[in-house]
N, C-alpha and C positions, 0 to 999 in steps of 0.2 A: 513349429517355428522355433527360432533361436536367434538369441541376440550377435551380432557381431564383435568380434576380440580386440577390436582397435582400440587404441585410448581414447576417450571424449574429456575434456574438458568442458564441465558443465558450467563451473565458476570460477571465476578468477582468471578468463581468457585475454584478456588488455593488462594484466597485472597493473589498472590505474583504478583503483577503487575512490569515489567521490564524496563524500557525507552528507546526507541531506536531510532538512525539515521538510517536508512534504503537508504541511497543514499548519497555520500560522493566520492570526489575524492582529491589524495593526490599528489605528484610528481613523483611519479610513471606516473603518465597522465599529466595530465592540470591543478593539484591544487597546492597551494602554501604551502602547510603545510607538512612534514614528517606524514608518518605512527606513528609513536613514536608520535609526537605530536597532532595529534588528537585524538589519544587516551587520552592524558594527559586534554586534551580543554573537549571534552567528561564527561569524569569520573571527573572533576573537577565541572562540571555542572550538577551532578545527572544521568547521562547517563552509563546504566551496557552493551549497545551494538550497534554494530556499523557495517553498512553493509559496506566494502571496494569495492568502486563502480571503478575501474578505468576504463575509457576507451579502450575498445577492447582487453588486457591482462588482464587474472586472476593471480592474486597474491596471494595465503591463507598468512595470515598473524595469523598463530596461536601461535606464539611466544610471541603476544601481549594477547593473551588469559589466565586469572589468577581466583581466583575466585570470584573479583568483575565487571569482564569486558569480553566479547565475542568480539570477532570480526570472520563476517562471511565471508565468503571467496563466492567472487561476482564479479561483471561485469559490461560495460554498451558498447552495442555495441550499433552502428547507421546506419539506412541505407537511404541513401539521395535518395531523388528526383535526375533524370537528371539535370544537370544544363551547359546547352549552351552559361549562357553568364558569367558562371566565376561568379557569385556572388550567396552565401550564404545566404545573407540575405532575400532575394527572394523565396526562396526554402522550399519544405516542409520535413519535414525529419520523422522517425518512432527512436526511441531512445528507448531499451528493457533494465531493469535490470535483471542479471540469478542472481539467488541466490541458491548455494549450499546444497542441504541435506549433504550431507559429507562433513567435513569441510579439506578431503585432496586432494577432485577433480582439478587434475592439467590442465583439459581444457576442452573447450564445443565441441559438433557436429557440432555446427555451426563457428568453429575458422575459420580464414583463417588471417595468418600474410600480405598478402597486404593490408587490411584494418588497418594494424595498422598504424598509421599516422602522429604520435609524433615519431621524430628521439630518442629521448629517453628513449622510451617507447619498442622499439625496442630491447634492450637487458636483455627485461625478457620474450622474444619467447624461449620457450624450444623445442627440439626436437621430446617431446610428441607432444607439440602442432601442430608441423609443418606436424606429421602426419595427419592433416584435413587441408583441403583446398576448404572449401564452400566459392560457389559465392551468394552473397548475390544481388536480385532485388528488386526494388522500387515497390512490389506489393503485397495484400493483400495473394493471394497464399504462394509467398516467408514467408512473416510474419508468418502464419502457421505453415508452415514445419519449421520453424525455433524454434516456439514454443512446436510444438509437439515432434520434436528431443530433446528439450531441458528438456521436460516432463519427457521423456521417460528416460533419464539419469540420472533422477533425481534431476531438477532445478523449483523451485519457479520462474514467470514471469510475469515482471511488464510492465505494459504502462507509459511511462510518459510524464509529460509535455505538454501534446495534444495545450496550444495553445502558448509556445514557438514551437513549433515545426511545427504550421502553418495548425494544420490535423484539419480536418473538423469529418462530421459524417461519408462522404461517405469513409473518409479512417480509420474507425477504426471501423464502424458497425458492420463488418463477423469477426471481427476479433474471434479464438476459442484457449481455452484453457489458456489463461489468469488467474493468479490470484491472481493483484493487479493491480487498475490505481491510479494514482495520481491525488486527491482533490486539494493542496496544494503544493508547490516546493518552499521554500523559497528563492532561488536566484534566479528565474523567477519572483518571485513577487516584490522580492525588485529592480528587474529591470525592473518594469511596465508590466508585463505579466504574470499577475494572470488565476491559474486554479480556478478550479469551481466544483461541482457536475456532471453536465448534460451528461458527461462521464460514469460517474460510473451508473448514473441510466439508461441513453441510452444502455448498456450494461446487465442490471439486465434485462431489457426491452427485450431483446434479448434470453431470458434464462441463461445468462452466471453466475456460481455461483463465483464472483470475488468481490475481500473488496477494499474499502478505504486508500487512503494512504497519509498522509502527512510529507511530507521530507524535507532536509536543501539542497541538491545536491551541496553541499559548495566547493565553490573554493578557497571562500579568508575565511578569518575571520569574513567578516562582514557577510557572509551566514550564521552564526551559531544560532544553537538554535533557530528555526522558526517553522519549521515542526517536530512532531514526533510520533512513535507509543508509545503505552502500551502494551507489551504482558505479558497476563495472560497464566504464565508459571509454572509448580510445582517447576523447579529450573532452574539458571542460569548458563545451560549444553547445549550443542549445540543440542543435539537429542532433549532434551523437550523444546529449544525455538523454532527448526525448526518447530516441531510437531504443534504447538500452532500459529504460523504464517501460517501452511496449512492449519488448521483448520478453523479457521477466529476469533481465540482466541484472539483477540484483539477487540483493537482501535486507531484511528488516532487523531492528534489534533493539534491547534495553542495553547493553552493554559488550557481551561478547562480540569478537570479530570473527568470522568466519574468512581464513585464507583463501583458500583451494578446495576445490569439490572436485574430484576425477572420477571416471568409471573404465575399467579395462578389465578384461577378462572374470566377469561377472561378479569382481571387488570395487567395492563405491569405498574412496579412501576418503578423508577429511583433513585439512588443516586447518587450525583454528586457535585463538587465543587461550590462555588460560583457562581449565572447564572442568567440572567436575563431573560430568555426563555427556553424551553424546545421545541424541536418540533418532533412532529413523523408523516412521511411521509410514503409513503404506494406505489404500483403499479400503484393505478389506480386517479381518481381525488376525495382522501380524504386525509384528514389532520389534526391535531388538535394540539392545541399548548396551552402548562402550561405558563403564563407571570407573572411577578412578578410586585407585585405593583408598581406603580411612585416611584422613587426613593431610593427602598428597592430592594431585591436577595433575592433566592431561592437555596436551597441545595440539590433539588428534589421534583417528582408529581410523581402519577399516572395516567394513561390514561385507561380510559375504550375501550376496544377494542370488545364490543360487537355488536355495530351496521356493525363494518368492518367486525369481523369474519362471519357475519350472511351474505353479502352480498358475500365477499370471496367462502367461503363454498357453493353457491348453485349456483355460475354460472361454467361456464365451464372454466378450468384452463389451457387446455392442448396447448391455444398460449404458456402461461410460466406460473409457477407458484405464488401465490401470495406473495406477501412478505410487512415486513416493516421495515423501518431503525429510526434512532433516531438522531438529531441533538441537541447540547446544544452550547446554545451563552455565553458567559459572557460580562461583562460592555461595552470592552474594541474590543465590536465585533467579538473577536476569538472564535472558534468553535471547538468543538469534535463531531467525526462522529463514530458511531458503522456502522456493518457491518449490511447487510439485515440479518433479520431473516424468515425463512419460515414454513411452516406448521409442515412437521418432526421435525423442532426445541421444538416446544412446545407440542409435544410429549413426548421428552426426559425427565423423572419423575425424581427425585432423588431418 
């Protein structure tokens, strides 16, 4: 087998890239900020969207929606470890964000108003809602059916936090149907409990086709503006951001921008902001990385992807299929992550 010589543009196909928080909570839950006002903190900082994460109540908040600014109508349930001795802190917890394809979905499959846990969070349970009354288990099962009910209604579902949240591999391995973990969570980090990769790829590893994601999950102010996506979207409309967040039409990032992603004649070329590295990681144990000289940046390389295709291509794929992703560093150590790419991808010809 052999790949096709066409050009694919993998990213950067609308040239209308969007910035978004994708994890946010307001006082509706547990954050300090109005809905009004994060919007304003938001779009004051280049920000056209903004996922409304509260805890265990869905809220749509499309009042706030105009046409420089979305806000998606979203979630963030939890489901705890047992815990015997009364303490939190000790405990491992699974933390899911739903993210709405309809931006007028008044609740999930998986609601149940006992878990709501904020006494004033409590009176925006609607009667829709109260028709569902799932119990939720501290078990890789439960996490399934929770996800695949939520599939099925039509919600986008994220992992997050894997090590605020204390999970290991063995609680997030089987996990199925997933599609987004969290690289980055800026108020975990800035509170000493930084994520990582080894998630997202332990999970690629797995067959799971799920992206990248880096968020603010802001409570106060100081969470802001830390984690965010890029979706390359044709417009800033809830159907074509939705569409292009299922797709894996983005990218995540601390800072760098990622322009352009191409692939053509078995060279995967890059543009991108300021960067002191390039690096493209792969499935199996290959690597290769563009660096830019002592004390000069790089705006973008190419990688020749011939010796990987050639190896890809002729072993046997069907543990999972092969794939690669692209990281870029700047000065300043923050990073943007694309999603894996895989074989169908660079198929796709213009």
């Amino acid at each position: 087998k052999e790949i096709t010589a066409m050009k694919t543009v993998l990213l950067g196909k609308t040239k209308n890239f969007f910035k978004a928080n994708l994890h946010m909570h307001t006082t509706i839950s547990d954050g300090q900020m109005t809905p009004e006002e994060v919007k304003e903190a938001y779009r004051s900082n280049g920000y056209s969207i903004v996922a409304f994460t509260d805890h265990d109540v869905m809220v749509p908040h499309n009042d706030l929606t105009d046409k420089d600014f979305l806000a998606i109508t979203s979630c963030e349930m939890e489901i705890n470890q047992p815990n015997p001795e009364n303490d939190f802190s000790l405990i491992s917890t699974y933390h899911l964000n739903f993210f709405s394809k309809d931006p007028g979905a008044e609740t999930l499959p998986c609601f149940s108003q006992r878990y709501v846990w904020l006494a004033h969070s409590k009176k925006y349970v609607t009667d829709e809602m109260r028709k569902t009354d799932y119990i939720r288990e501290y078990s890789v099962e439960c996490i399934n059916d929770m996800i695949s009910k939520a599939n099925a209604a039509g919600f986008l579902v994220s992992y997050n936090h894997p090590v605020w949240s204390l999970q290991t591999r063995d609680d997030y391995a089987e996990l199925k149907g997933l599609w987004g973990v969290e690289c980055y969570n800026t108020g975990c980090a800035r509170a000493g409990m930084t994520d990582n990769e080894q998630p997202f790829d332990d999970l690629l590893k797995k067959g799971n086709r799920i992206f990248p994601l880096a968020t603010d999950d802001a409570h106060t102010r100081r969470d802001l503006f830390g984690g965010f996506a890029m979706g390359d979207a044709e417009k800033l409309e809830y159907a074509a951001v939705m569409r292009a967040l299922e797709k894996g039409d983005f990218y995540s990032s601390t800072g760098p921008l990622i322009l352009e992603l191409c692939f053509e004649e078995n060279q995967l070329s890059v543009r991108c902001s300021k960067a002191v590295k390039i690096v493209l990681n792969t499935d199996r144990r290959f690597a290769l990385t563009i660096a830019a000289e002592s004390g000069k940046t790089l705006e973008g390389g190419t990688f020749d992807l011939s010796e990987f295709l050639r190896g890809a291509l002729a072993h046997d794929t069907t543990r999972y299929p092969f794939f690669f992703r692209v990281t870029v560093v700047d000065e300043r150590g923050d990073k943007a992550w694309t999603r894996a790419y895989f074989e169908e991808d660079l198929r796709e010809s213009l």
